[in-house]
C-alpha positions in Angstrom: -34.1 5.5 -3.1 -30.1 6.4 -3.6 -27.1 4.3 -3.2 -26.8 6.2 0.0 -30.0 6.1 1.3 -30.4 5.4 5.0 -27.0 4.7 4.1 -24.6 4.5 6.8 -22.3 2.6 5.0 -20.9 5.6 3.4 -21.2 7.8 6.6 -18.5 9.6 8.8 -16.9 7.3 11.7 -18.9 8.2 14.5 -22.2 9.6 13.0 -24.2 7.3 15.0 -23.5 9.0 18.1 -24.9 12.4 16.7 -28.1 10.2 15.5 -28.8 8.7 19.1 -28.1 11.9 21.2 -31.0 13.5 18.7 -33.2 10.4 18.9 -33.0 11.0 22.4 -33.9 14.4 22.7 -36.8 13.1 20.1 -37.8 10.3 22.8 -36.9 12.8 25.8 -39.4 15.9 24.8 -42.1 13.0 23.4 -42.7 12.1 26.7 -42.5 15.7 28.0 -45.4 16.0 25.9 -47.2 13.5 26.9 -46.8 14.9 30.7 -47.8 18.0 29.4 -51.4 17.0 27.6 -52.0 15.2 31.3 -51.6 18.4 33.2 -53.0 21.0 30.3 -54.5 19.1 28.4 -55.0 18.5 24.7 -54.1 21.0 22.5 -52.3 23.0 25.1 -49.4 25.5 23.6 -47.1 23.6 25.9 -48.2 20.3 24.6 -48.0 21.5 20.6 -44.5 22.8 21.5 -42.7 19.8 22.8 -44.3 17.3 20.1 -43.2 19.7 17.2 -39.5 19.7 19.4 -39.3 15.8 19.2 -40.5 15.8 15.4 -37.4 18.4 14.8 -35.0 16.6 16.6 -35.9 13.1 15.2 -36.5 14.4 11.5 -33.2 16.7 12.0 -30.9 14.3 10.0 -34.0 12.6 7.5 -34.5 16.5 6.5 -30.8 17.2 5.4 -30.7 13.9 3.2 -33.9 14.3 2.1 -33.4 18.1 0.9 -29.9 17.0 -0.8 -31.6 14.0 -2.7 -34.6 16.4 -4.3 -31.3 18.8 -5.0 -30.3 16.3 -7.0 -33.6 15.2 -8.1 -33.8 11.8 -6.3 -36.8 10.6 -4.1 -35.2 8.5 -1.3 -36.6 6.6 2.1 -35.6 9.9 4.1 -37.9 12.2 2.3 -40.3 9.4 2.6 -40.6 9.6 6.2 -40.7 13.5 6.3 -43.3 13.6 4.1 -45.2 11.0 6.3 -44.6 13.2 9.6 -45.8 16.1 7.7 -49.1 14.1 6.8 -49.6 13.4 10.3 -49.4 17.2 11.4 -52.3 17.5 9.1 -54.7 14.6 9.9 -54.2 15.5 13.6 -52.2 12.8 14.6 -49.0 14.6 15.7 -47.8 11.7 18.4 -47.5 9.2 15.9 -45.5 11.2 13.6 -43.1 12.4 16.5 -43.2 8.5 17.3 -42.3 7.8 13.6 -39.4 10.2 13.6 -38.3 8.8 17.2 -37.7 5.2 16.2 -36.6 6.4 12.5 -33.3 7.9 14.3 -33.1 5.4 16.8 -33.1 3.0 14.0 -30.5 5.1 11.8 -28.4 5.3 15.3 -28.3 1.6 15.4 -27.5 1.2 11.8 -24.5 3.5 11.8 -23.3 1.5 15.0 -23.8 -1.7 13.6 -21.4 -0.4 10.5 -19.1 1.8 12.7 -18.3 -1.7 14.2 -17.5 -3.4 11.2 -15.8 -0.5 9.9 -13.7 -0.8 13.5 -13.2 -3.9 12.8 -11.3 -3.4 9.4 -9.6 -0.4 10.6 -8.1 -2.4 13.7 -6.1 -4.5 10.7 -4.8 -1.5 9.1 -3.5 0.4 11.8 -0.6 -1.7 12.4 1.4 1.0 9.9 4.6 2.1 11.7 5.5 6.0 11.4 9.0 5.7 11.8 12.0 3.6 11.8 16.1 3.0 13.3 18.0 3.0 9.7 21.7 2.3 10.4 24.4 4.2 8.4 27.9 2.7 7.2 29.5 3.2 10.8 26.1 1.4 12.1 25.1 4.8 14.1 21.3 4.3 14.6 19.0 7.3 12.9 15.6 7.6 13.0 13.9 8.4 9.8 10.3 8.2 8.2 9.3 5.1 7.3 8.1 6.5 3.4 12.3 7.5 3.3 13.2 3.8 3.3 14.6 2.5 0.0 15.7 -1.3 -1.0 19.0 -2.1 0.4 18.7 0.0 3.3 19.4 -1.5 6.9 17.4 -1.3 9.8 17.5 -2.4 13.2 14.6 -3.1 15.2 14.0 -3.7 18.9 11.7 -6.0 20.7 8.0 -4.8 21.1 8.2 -2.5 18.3 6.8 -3.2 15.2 8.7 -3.7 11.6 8.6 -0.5 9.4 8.9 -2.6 6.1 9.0 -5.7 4.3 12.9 -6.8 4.4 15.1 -9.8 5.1 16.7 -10.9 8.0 20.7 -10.3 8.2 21.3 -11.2 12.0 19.6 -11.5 15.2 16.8 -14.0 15.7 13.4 -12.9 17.4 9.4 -14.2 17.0 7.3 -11.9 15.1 3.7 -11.7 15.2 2.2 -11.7 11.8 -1.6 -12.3 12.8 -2.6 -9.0 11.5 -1.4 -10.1 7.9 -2.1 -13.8 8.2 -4.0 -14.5 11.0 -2.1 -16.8 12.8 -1.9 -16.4 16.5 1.2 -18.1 17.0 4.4 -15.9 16.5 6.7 -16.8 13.4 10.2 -17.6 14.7 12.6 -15.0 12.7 16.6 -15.5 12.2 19.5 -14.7 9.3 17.5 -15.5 5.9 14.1 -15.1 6.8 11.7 -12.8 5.7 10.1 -10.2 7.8 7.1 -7.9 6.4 6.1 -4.2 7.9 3.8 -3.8 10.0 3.4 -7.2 11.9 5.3 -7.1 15.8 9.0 -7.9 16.9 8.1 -9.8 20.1 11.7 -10.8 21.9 14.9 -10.2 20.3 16.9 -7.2 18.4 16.5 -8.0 15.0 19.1 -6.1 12.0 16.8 -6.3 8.8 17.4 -5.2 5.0 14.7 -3.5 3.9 13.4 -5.2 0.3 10.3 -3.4 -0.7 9.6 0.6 -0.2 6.7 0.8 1.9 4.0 1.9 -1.0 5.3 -1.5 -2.2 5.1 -3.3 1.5 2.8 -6.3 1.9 0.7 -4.1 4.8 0.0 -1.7 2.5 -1.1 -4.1 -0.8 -3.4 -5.6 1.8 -4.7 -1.8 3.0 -5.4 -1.6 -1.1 -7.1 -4.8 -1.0 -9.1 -4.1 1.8 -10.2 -0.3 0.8 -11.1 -1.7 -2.9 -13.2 -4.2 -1.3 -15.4 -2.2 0.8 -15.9 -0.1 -2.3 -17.2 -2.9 -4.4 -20.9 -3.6 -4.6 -22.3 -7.2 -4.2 -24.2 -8.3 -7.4 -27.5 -8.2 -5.2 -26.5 -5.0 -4.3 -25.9 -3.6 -7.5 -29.3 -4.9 -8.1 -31.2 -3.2 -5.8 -29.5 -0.1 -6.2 -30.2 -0.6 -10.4 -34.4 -0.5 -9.0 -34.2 1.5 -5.9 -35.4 5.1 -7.4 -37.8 3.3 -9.4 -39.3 1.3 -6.4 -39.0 4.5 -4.5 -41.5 6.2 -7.3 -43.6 3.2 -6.5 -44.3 3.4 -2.8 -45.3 7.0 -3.1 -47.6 6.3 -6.5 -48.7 3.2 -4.7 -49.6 5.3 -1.9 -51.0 8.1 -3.8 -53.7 5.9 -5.6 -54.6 3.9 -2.1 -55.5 7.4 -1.3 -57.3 8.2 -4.0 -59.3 5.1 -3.8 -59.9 5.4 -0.1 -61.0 8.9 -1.0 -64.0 7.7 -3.1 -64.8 4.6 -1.9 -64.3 4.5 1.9 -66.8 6.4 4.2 -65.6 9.0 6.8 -64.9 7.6 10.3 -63.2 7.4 13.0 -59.5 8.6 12.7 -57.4 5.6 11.8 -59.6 5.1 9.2 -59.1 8.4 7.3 -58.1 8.1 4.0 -54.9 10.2 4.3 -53.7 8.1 7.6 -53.8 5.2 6.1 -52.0 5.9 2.9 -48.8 8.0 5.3 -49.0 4.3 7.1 -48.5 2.2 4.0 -45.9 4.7 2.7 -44.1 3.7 5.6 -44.3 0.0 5.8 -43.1 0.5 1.9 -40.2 2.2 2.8 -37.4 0.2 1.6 -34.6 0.9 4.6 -34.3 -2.9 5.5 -33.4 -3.8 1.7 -31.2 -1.4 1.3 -29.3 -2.7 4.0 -29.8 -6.3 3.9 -26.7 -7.1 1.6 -23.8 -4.3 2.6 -24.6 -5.1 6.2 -23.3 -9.0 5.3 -20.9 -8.1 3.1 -19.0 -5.8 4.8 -19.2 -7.7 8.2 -18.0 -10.9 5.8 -14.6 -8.6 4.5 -13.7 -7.9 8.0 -14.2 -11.4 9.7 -11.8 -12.6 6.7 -9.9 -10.2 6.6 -8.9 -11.1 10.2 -8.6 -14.8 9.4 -6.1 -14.2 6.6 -8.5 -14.2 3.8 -9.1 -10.9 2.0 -12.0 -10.8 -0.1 -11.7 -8.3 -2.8 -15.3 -7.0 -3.3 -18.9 -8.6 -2.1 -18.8 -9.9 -5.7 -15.9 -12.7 -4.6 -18.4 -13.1 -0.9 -21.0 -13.5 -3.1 -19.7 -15.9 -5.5 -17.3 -17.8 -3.9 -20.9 -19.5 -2.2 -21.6 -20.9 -5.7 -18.4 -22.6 -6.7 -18.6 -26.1 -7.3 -15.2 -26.9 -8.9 -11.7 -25.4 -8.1 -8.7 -25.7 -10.0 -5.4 -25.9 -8.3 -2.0 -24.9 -9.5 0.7 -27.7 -8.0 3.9 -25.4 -7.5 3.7 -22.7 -4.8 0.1 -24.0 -4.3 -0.3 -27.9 -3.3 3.3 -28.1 -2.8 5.7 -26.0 -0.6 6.8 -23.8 -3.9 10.6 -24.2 -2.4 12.0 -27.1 -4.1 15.2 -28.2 -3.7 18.5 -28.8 -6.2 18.9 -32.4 -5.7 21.3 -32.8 -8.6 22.7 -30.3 -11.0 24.6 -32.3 -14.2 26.4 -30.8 -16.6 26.3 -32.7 -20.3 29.4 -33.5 -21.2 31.0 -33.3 -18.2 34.6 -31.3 -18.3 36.5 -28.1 -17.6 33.2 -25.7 -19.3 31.1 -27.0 -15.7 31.4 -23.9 -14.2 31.1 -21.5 -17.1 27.9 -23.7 -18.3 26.3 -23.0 -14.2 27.1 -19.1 -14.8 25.1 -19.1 -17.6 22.5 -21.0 -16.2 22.9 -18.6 -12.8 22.7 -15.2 -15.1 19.4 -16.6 -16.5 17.3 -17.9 -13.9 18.1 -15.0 -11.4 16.2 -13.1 -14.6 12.9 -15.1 -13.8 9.8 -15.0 -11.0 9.7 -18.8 -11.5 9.2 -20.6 -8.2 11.8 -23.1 -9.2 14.6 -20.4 -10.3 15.4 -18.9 -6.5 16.4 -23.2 -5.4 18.4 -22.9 -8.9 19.9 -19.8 -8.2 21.1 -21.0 -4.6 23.0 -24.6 -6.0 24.7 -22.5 -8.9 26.1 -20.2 -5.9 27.3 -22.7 -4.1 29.6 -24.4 -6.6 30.8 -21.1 -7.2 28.9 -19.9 -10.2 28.7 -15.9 -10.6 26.1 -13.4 -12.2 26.7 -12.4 -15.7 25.9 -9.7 -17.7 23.0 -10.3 -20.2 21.7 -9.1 -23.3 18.7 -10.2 -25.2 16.8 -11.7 -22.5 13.1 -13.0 -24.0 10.5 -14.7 -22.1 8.6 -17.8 -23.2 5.5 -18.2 -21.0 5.1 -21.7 -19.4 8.4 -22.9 -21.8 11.1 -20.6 -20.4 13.5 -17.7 -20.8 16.4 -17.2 -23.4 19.3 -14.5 -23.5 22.9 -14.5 -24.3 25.7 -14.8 -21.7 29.4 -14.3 -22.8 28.2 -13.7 -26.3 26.5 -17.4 -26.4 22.8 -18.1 -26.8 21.5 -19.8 -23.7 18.0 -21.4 -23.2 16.7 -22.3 -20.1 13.5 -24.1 -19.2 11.4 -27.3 -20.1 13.2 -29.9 -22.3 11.7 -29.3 -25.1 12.3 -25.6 -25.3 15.9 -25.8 -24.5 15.9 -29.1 -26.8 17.5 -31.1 -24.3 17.9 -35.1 -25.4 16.8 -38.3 -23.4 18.7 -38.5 -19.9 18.4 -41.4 -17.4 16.5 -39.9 -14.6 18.4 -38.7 -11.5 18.4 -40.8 -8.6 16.2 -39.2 -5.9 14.1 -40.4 -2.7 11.3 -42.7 -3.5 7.8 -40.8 -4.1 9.6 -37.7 -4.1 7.8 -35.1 -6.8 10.7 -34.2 -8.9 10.9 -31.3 -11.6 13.3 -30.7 -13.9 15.3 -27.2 -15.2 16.9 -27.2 -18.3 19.4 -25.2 -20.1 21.6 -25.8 -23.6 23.7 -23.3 -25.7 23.4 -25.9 -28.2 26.5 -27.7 -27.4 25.7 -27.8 -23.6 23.2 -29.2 -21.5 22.6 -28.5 -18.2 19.9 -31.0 -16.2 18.9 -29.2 -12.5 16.6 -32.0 -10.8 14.5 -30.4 -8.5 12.5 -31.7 -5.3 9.3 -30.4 -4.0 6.9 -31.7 -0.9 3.2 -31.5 -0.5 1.8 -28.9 1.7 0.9 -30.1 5.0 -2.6 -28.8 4.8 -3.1 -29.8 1.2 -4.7 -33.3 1.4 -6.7 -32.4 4.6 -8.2 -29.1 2.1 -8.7 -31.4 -0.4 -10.6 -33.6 1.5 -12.4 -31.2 2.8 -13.6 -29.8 -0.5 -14.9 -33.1 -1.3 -17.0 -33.6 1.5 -18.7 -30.3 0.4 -19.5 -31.4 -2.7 -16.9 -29.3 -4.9 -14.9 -31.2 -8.1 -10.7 -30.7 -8.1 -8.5 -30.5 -10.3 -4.8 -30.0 -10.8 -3.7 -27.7 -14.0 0.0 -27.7 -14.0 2.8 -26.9 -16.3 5.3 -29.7 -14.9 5.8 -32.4 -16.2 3.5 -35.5 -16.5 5.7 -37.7 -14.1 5.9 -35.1 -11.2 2.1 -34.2 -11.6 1.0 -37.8 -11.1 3.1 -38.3 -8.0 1.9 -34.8 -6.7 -1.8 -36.1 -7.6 -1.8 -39.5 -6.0 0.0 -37.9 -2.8 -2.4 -34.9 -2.2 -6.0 -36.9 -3.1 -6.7 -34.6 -5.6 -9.9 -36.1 -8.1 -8.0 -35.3 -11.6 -5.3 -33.6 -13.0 -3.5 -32.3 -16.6 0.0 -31.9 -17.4 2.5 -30.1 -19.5 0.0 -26.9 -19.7 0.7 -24.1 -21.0 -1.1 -20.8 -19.3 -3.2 -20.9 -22.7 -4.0 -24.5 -22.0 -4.7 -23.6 -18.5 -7.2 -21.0 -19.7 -8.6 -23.2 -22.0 -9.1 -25.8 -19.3 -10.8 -23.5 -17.0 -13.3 -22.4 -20.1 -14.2 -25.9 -20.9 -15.3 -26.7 -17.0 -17.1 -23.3 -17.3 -19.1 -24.0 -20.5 -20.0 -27.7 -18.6 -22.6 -26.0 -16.1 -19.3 -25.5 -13.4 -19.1 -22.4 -11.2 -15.4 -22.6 -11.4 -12.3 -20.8 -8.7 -8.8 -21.1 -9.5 -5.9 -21.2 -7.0 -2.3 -20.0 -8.2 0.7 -18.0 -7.4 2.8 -17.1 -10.3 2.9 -14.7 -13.5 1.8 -17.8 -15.7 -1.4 -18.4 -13.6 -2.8 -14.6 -14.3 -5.0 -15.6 -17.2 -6.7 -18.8 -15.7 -7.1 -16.7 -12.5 -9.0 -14.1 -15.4 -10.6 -16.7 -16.8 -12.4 -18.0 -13.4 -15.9 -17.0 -11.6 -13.5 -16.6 -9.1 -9.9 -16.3 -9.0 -7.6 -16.7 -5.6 -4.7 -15.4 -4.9 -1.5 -17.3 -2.9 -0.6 -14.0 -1.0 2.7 -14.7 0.9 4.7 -15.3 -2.4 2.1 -14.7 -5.0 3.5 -12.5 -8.0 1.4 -9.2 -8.2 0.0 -10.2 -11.7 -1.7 -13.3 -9.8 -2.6 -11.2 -7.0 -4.0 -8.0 -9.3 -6.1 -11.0 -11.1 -7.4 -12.6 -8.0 -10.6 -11.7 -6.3 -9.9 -13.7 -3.0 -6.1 -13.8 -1.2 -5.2 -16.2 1.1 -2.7 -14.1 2.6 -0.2 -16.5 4.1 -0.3 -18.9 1.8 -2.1 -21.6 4.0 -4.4 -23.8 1.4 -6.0 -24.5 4.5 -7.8 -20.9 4.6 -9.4 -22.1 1.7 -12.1 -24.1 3.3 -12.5 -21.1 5.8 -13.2 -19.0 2.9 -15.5 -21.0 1.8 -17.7 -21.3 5.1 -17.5 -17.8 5.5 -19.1 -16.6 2.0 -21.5 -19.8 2.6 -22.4 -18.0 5.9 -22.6 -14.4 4.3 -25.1 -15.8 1.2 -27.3 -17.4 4.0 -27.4 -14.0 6.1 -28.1 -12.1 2.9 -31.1 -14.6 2.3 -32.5 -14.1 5.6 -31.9 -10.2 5.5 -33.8 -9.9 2.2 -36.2 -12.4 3.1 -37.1 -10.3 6.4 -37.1 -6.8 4.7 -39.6 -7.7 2.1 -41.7 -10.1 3.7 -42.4 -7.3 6.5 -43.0 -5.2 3.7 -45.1 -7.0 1.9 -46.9 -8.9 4.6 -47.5 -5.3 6.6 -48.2 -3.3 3.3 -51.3 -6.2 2.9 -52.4 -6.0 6.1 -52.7 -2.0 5.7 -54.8 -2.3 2.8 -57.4 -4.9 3.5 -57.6 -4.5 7.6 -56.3 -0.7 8.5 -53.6 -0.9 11.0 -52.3 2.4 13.4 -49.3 4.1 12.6 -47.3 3.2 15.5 -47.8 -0.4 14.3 -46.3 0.1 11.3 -43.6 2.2 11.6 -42.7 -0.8 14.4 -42.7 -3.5 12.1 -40.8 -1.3 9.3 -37.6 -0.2 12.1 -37.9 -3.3 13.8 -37.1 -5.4 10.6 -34.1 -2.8 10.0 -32.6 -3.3 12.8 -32.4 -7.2 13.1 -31.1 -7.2 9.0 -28.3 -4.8 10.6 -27.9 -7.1 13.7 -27.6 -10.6 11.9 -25.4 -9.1 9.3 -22.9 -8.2 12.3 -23.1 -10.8 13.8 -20.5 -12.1 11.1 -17.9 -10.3 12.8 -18.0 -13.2 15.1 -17.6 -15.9 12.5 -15.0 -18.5 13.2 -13.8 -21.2 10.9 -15.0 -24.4 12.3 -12.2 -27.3 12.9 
């Protein structure tokens, strides 16, 4: 048995059709035959003719794979079959092997269906790619252009009903786009000046003038396309592990069958037809045949990609389906993650105070416009509006988790946590009661700036939470703020424990030390400094709306608009994929097994047998598709 045994996983869009119009034939001249032997009787020309016809067109397909695996020197379950056809040719029992070949195609027929549709299913997300788009030149004159032509800066306009050629920012008009094939969501995303627009989701209402921010290789459709296509090319741990045995279990059915022969041949005493020693060995070859194995896992796994995939959730691999099942503890980044990840400037101080204000907020400007930090873009923003501007900078260093350092005017700068910047003891800034406030700051040494930032829990952070508890599953909070922000976010979002002041390392280190306690552990973040305790996870997910592209190349799950709430969906859905692989493997060798006893120690016809082995095929292929209809439950 090969990795693409019976395989239709890795066959063309559209095979199955070719597979039923043969099995039909197969079933349409079988019957013929069976006409024919009433009118001519047995052993008629006529009758030999149409029963070789529905072999050939049922073994058709099984005889090309099975001649290109013995090219390569493989045995796999196509061969298998032929060679039990062939056997029955020989032992006079030509009807059942035409019968064998029938229900093998059908089978196969139903099996490529069953993955053409999850297959359809993925491909309906991805063909939301726009071909073209309306760039507008300096006089605003409209020209249509590829969409692989668009560069940063660039503007566009776009009408309603079409959809956006690339990820970009609003500059004027106001409109609802529909973003479900990204996120998910049903409901259309209200769009105006400022707000962000990615390509391929649908303008709905209004004419919308956007400036294109990523080239499309760069777009947030076509990361997701990645995703997706890496995923369905990623093997399940199960499925690794029955490709790691399936030549040598192949081997086994045919020795196993060899030596029931052989033993039959000495020990059994000649009879009636069913009974011969050669009928009996083709019909436990057959009911060995490992076709529903091989399919038990992909068909879950890629049904599982595509059902989250439309929810939002993009599963990269049927490693993450797989383990994501098993997790028992998940750590949460706070910034970006429980909370909004937008906070707000609610006082910017400048220590001392004097004429150097606006010089020490250029400085401070220059620097954190240098950074991905989720706190530098609310920075950025109250430095412009007291009139702050860009500087050049040279220098520029990054301290991981501390902050960043450069000089600006020819003076040193520092900007980050306290310590790093060696900022003194400041009376707090007065700010809303129970608000979660973080702190920026920045010193040349004989300057200190103090930014007092204000973040808000995530409306579906405490419900997620709460969630995850009532299924069992530790939280924890690993952050890098500080300890008096952390706490507030802690007590606010119900989360079971937290830590404080971490640096990625001590993140990592956290993660390890829940992982060496027994813990299957998944990590939730959505910046640069949460890459290596996303590495450091069983299972790492991503925050996919503003997630950095170091978290999300780390992550083996992304929740692709950012809702925490997807988690618990997630969650359900792997859950739901483990239990369908249970039952699929469960089916396919306990009708092996069970039949393959029954074969030995009673006899049982061909027909029988090759029923049992293509009826348990078909319903591992059925209840793995059936996925596609998973919904999250509310």
């Amino acid at each position: 048995m090969s990795d693409h045994a019976h395989d239709p996983e890795h066959a063309a869009p559209g095979e199955w059709r070719k597979l039923a119009f043969l099995a039909a034939i197969s079933g349409g001249l079988g019957l013929l035959s069976l006409v024919a032997e009433h009118f001519s009787g047995t052993g008629s020309p006529w009758t030999l003719v149409l029963v070789a016809g529905s072999c050939l067109a049922g073994g058709w397909d099984a005889a090309i794979d099975g001649w290109a695996a013995l090219k390569e020197r493989r045995v796999d379950v196509h061969l298998l079959m032929i060679v039990v056809a062939v056997g029955a040719w020989f032992v006079g029992a030509q009807w059942e092997g035409a019968l064998l070949l029938f229900l093998f195609s059908t089978a196969g027929a139903i099996e490529h269906y069953a993955m053409d549709r999850t297959r359809g299913a993925i491909d309906a997300l991805l063909d939301k790619s726009p071909k073209h788009a309306r760039r507008l030149g300096a006089d605003d004159v409209e020209t249509e252009v590829p969409v692989s032509a668009l560069l940063p800066g660039d503007r566009i306009a776009i009408l309603p009903g079409e959809l956006v050629p690339a990820d970009g920012k609003v500059l004027s008009g106001e409109s609802a786009v529909d973003e479900s094939n990204l996120t998910g969501e049903a409901k259309p995303a209200l769009k105006q000046a400022g707000s962000d627009v990615a390509g391929g989701t649908l303008n709905s209402w209004g004419r919308l003038i956007v400036e294109v921010t990523r080239a499309e290789r760069d777009s947030a459709l076509q990361r997701i396309v990645r995703l997706i296509r890496e995923a369905q090319d990623s093997k399940a741990p199960a499925q690794r592990a029955i490709d790691k045995w399936g030549d040598a279990y192949a081997i086994f059915a045919l020795s196993a069958s060899a030596l029931f022969f052989v033993y039959l041949q000495l020990t059994a005493p000649e009879g009636l037809r069913e009974a011969s020693p050669l009928y009996r060995a083709m019909t436990l070859l057959v009911v060995l045949s490992p076709c529903a194995l091989v399919l038990s896992v992909p068909s879950a796994v890629l049904a599982a990609i595509a059902a989250g995939a439309r929810q939002g959730i993009l599963f990269r691999g049927g490693a993450a389906v797989e383990r994501l099942a098993d997790v028992d503890c998940i750590c949460f980044d706070k910034t970006g993650t429980l909370t909004a990840g937008v906070p707000e400037v609610a006082a910017l101080e400048v220590f001392p105070e004097g004429p150097g204000r606006l010089r020490a907020l250029s400085a401070l400007l220059t620097l954190e416009s240098s950074t991905t930090h989720p706190f530098a873009a609310g920075v950025v923003q109250a430095c412009l509006k007291e009139g702050a501007s860009q500087l050049p900078v040279q220098g520029l260093s990054n301290s991981p988790g501390q902050g960043v350092s450069g000089t600006v005017a020819g003076t040193r700068w520092s900007v980050g946590t306290r310590e790093f910047v060696g900022g003194g003891t400041l009376p707090p800034a007065t700010v809303a009661e129970g608000a979660i406030v973080s702190e920026v700051w920045a010193s040349d040494g004989t300057v200190t700036i103090r930014a007092t930032l204000v973040d808000r829990i995530r409306d579906e952070s405490r419900s997620t939470l709460t969630a995850l508890h009532a299924r069992k599953i530790r939280t924890v909070m690993l952050t890098g703020d500080r300890e008096e922000a952390a706490a507030v976010a802690a007590h606010q979002v119900g989360i079971q424990s937290y830590a404080a002041a971490l640096t990625p390392d001590a993140k990592m280190a956290a993660i390890r030390r829940y992982s060496s306690e027994g813990h299957v552990v998944a990590m939730v973040g959505d910046g640069v400094n949460d890459a290596p305790s996303l590495a450091a996870a069983d299972v790492a997910i991503g925050m996919g709306g503003r997630g950095s592209d170091a978290a999300l190349e780390s992550s083996d799950l992304v929740l692709t608009d950012d809702r925490i709430g997807r988690l618990v969906d997630a969650i359900e859905l792997s859950r739901s994929a483990r239990l369908a692989i249970r039952f699929n493997v469960l089916i396919s060798i306990g009708a092996a097994l069970g039949m393959a006893a029954y074969v030995v120690f009673r006899g049982a016809p061909l027909p029988l047998a090759v029923s049992v082995h293509e009826g348990s095929t078909i319903v591992v292929c059925l209840n793995g598709l059936r996925l596609l209809a998973h919904r999250p439950r509310r």
